[in-house]
LOTOR-336539 format. One record per atom (N, C-alpha, C, O): residue number from 1; y, x, z. Coordinates in pm, whole numbers. Example, Ala and Ser with C-alpha at 12.3 -4.5 7.8 and 13.67 -1.06 7.14 Angstrom:
% residues 2
  lolum      c2      c1      c3
      1    -569    1319     780
      1    -450    1230     780
      1    -330    1320     780
      1    -332    1424     846
      2    -225    1285     708
      2    -106    1367     714
      2       3    1290     787
      2     114    1341     804
This chain:
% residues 153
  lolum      c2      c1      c3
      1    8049    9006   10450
      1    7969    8977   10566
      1    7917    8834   10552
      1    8001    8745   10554
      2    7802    8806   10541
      2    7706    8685   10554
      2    7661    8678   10736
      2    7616    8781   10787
      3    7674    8567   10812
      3    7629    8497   10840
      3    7558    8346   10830
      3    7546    8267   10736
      4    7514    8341   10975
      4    7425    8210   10965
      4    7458    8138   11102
      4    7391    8178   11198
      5    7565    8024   11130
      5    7620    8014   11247
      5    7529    7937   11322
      5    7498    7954   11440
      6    7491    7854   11245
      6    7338    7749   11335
      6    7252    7715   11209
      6    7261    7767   11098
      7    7164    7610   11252
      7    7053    7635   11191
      7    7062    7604   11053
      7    7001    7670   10969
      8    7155    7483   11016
      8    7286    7470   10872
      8    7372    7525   10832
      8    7385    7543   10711
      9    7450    7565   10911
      9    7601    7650   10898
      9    7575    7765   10896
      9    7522    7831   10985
     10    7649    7832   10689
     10    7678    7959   10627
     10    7782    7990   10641
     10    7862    7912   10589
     11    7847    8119   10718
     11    7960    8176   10675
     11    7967    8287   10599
     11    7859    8346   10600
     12    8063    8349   10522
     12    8039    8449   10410
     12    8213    8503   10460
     12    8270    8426   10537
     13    8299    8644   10412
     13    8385    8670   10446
     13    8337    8800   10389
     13    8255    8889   10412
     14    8441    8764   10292
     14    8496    8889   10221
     14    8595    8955   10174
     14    8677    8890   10109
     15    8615    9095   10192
     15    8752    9114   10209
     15    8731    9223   10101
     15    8611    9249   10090
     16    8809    9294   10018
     16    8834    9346    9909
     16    9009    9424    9917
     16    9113    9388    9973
     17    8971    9551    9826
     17    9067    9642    9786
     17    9010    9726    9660
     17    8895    9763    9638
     18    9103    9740    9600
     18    9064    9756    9452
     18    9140    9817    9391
     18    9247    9755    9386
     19    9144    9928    9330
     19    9263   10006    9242
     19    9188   10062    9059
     19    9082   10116    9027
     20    9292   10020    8992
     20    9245   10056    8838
     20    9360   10167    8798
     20    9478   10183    8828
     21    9272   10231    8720
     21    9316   10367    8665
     21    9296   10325    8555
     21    9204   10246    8535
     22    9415   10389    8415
     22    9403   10355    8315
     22    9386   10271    8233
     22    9296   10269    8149
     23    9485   10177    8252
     23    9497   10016    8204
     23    9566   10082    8115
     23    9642   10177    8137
     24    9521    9997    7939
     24    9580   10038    7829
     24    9710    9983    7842
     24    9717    9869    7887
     25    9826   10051    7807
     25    9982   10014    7812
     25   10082   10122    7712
     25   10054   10241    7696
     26   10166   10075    7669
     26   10274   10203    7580
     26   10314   10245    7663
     26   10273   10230    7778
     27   10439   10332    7612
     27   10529   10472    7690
     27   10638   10374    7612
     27   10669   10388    7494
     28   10682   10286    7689
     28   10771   10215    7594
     28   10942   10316    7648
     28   11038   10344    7576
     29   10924   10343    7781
     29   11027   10454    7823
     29   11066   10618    7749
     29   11154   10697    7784
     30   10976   10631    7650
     30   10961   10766    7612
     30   11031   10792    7523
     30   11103   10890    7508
     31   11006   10669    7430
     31   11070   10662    7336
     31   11161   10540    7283
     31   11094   10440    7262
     32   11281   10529    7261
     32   11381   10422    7262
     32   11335   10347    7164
     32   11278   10391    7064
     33   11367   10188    7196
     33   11332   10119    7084
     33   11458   10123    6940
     33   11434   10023    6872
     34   11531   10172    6903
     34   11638   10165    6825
     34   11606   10275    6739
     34   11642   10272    6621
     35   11531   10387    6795
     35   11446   10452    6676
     35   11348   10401    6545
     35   11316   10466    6445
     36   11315   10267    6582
     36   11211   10193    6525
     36   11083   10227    6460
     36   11035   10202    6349
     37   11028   10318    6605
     37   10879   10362    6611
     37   10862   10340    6743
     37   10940   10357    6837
     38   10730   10293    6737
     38   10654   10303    6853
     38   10511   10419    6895
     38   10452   10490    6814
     39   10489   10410    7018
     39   10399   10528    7036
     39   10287   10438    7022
     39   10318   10321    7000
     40   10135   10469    7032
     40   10008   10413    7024
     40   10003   10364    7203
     40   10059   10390    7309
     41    9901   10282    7152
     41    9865   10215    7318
     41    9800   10351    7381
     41    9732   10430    7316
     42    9829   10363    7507
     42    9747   10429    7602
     42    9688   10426    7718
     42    9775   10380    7792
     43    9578   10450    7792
     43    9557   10423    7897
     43    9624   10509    8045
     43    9564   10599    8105
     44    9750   10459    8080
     44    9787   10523    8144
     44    9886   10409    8262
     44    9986   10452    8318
     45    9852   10313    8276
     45    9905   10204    8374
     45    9780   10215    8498
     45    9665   10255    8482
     46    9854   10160    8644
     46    9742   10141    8766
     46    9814   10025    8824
     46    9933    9993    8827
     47    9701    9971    8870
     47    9713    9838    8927
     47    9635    9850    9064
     47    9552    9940    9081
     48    9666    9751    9167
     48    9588    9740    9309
     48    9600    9638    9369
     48    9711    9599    9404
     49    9466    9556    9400
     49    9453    9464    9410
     49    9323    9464    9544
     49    9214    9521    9552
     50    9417    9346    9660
     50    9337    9327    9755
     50    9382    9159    9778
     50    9460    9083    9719
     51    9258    9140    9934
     51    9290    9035    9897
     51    9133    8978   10053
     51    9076    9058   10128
     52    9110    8818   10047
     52    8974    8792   10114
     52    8964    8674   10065
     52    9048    8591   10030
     53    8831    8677   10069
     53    8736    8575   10028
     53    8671    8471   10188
     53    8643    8535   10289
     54    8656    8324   10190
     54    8573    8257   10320
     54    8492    8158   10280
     54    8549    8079   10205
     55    8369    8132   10304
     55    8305    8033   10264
     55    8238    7963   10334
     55    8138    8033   10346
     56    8219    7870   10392
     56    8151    7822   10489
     56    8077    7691   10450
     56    8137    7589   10414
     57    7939    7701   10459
     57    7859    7644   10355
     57    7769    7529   10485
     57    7742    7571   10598
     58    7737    7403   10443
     58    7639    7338   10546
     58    7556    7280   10435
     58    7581    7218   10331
     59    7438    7327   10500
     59    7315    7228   10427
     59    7198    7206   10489
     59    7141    7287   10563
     60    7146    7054   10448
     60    7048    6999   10524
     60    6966    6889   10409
     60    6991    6868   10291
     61    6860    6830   10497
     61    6785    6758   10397
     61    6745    6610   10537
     61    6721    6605   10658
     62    6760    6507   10416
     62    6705    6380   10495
     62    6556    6384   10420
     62    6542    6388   10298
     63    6478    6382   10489
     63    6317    6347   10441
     63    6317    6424   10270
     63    6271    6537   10249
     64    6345    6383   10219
     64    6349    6457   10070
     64    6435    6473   10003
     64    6434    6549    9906
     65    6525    6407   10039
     65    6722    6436    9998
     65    6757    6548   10075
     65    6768    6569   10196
     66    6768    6608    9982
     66    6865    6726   10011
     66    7010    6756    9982
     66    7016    6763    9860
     67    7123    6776   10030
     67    7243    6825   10032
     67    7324    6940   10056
     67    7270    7044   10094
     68    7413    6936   10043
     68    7479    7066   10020
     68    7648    7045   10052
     68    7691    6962    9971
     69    7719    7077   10114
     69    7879    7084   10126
     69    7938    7207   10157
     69    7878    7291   10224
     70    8049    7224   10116
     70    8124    7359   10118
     70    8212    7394   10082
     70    8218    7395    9959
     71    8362    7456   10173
     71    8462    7499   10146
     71    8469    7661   10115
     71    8406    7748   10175
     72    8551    7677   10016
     72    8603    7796   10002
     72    8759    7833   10003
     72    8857    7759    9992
     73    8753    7936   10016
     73    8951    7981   10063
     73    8962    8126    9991
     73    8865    8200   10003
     74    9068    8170    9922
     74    9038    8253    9905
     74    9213    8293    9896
     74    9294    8203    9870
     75    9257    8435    9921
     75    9359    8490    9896
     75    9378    8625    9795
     75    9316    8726    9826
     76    9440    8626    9706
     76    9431    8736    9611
     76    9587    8777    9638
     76    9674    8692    9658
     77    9620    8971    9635
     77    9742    8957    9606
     77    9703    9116    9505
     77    9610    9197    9504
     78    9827    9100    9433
     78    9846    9247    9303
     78    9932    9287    9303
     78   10020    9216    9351
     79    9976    9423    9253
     79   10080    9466    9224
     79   10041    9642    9101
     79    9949    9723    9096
     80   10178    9623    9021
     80   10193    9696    8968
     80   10216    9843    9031
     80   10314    9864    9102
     81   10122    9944    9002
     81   10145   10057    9089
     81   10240   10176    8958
     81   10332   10258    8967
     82   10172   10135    8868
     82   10301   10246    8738
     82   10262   10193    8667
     82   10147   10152    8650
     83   10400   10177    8578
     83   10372   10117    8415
     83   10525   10216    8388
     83   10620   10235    8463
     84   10503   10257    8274
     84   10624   10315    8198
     84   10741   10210    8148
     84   10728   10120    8066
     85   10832   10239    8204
     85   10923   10132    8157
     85   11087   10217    8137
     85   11102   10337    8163
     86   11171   10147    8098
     86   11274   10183    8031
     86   11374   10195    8183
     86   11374   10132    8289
     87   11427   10268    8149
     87   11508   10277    8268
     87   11609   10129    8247
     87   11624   10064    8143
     88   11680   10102    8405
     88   11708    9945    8422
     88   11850    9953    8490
     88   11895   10062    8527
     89   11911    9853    8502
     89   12078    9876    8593
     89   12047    9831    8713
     89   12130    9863    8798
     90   11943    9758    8759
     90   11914    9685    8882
     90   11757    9728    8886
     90   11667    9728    8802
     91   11772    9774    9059
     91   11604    9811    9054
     91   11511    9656    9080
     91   11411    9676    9149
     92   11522    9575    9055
     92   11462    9460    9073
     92   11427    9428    8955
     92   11319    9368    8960
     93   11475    9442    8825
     93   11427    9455    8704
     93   11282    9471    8666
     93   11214    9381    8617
     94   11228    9630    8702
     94   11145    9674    8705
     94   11020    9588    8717
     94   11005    9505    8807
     95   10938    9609    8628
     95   10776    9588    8664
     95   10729    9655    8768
     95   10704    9579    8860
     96   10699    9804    8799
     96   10637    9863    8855
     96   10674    9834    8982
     96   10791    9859    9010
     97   10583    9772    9092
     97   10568    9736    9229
     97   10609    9593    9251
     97   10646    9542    9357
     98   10592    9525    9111
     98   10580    9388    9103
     98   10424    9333    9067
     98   10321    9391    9034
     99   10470    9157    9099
     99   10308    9172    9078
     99   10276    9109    8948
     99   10360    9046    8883
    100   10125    9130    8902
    100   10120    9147    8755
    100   10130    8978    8729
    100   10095    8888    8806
    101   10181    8970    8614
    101   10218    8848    8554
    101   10335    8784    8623
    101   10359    8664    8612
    102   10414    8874    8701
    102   10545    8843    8772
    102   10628    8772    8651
    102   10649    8835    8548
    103   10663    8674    8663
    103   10812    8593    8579
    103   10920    8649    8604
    103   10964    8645    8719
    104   10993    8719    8494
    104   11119    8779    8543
    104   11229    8702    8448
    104   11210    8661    8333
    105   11343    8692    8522
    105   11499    8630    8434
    105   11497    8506    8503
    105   11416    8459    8583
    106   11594    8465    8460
    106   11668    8344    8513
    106   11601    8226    8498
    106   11536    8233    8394
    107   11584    8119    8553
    107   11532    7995    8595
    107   11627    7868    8569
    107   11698    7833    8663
    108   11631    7818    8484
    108   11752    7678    8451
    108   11679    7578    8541
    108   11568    7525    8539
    109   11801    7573    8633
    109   11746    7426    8722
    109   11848    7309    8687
    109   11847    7211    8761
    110   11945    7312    8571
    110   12004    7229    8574
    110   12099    7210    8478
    110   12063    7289    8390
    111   12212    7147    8433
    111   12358    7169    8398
    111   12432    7140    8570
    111   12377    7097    8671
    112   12576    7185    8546
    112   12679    7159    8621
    112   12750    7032    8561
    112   12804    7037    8451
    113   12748    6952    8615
    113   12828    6793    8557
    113   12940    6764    8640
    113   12968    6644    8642
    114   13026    6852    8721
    114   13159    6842    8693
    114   13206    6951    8789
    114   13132    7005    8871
    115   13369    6985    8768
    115   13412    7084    8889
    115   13380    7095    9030
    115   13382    7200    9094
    116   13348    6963    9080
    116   13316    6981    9238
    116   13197    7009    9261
    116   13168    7024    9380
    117   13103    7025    9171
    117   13016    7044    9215
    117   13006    7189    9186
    117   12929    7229    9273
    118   13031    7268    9129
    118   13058    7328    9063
    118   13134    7468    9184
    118   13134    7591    9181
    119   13194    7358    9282
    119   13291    7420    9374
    119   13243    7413    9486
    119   13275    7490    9576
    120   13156    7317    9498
    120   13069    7266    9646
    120   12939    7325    9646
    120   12850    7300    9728
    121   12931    7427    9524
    121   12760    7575    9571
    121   12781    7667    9596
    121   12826    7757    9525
    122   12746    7667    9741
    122   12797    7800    9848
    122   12729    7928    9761
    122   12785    8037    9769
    123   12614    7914    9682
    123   12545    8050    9676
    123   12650    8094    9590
    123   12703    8200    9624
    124   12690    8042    9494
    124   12823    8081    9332
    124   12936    8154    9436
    124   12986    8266    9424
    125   12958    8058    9539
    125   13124    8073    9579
    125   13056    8283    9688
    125   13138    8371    9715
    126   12916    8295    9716
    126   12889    8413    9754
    126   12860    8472    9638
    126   12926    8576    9644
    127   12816    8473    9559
    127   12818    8571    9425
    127   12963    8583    9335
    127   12969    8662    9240
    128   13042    8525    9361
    128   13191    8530    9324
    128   13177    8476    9159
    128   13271    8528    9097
    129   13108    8405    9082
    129   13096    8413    8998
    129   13155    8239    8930
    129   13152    8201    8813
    130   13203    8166    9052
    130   13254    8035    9023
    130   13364    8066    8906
    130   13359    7993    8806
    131   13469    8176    8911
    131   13562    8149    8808
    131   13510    8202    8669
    131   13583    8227    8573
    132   13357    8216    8674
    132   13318    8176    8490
    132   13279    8103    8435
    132   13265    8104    8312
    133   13242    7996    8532
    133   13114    7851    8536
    133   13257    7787    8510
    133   13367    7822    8554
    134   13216    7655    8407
    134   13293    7570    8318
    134   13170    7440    8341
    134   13047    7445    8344
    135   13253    7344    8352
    135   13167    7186    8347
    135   13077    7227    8241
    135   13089    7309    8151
    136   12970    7135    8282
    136   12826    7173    8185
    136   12805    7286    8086
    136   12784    7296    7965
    137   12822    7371    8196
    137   12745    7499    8194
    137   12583    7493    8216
    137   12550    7381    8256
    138   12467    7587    8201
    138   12341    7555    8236
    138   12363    7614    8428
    138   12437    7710    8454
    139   12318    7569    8494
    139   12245    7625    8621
    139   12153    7689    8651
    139   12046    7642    8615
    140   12149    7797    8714
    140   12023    7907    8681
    140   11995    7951    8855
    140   12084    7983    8934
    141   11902    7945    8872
    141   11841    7967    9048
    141   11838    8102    9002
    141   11790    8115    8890
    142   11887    8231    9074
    142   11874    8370    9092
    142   11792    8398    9219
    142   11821    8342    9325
    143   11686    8489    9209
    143   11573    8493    9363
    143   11689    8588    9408
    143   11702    8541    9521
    144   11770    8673    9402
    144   11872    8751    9456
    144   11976    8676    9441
    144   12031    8668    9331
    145   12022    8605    9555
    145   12124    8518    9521
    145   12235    8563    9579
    145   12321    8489    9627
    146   12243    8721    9577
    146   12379    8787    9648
    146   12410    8898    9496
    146   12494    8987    9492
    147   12321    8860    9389
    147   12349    8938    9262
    147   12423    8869    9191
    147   12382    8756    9162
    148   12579    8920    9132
    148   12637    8839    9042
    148   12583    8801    8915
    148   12503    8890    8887
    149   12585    8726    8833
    149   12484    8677    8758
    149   12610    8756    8624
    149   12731    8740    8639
    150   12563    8820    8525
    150   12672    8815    8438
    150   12600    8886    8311
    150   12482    8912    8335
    151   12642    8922    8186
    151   12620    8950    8086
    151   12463    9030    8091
    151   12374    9002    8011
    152   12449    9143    8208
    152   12349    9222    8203
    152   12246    9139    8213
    152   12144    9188    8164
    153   12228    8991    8275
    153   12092    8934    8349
    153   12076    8870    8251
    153   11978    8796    8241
């Protein structure tokens, strides 16, 4: 939608929804990787993507100078609607109904530099996982911080 709010002032507002069929991707689920073959790429992934666009534009002229100013805003969001993937122990794993270029695994925010501290992070002492953490160990931020962190992650 274009408007024209006064005799300078452009507004623009656009809003968007969007779905793709057949994004090239493997069947990496179909077939195990320990076979050591893979299948050919295929087009068989969907993605959906919405989102809005705002622009609000002013322009004017002094005698023969002319100008121009203008903000834009814009919000995009995505998500994975199917991708073939391997079956997982935690459904949070998963790609599919994440969004694309999602970062997955653990996050090092740190070492541990001594027992009390070690003893004084409420999230560890709720994931029960303090009696495996050893002085300078790495520190790892979990976005599920009620998931025990252990060999599988």
């Amino acid at each position: 939608m274009d408007s024209r709010l006064f005799k300078n002032l452009d507004l623009s507002i656009d809003v968007f929804y969007e779905t793709r069929n057949g994004i090239l991707s493997s069947r990496s689920a179909t077939i195990p990787a320990i076979i050591g073959s893979t299948l050919p790429y295929e087009n068989i992934g969907r993605t959906s993507n919405h989102g809005v666009e705002l622009s609000l534009n002013y322009n004017n002229n002094i005698d023969k100078f002319k100008y121009f100013a203008g903000v834009n805003l814009s919000f995009a969001k995505n998500k994975i609607e199917y991708q073939d993937e391997v079956v997982r122990a935690e459904s949070y794993l998963y790609r599919t109904g994440q969004r694309i270029g999602q970062l997955f695994g653990l996050e090092a925010i740190g070492l541990f530099n001594s027992e009390e501290e070690i003893n004084d992070n409420e999230n560890l002492q709720e994931c029960g996982v303090c009696d495996e953490i050893v002085n300078r160990d790495m520190h790892y931020y979990c976005p599920v911080c009620k998931t025990k962190i252990d060999w599988q992650e």
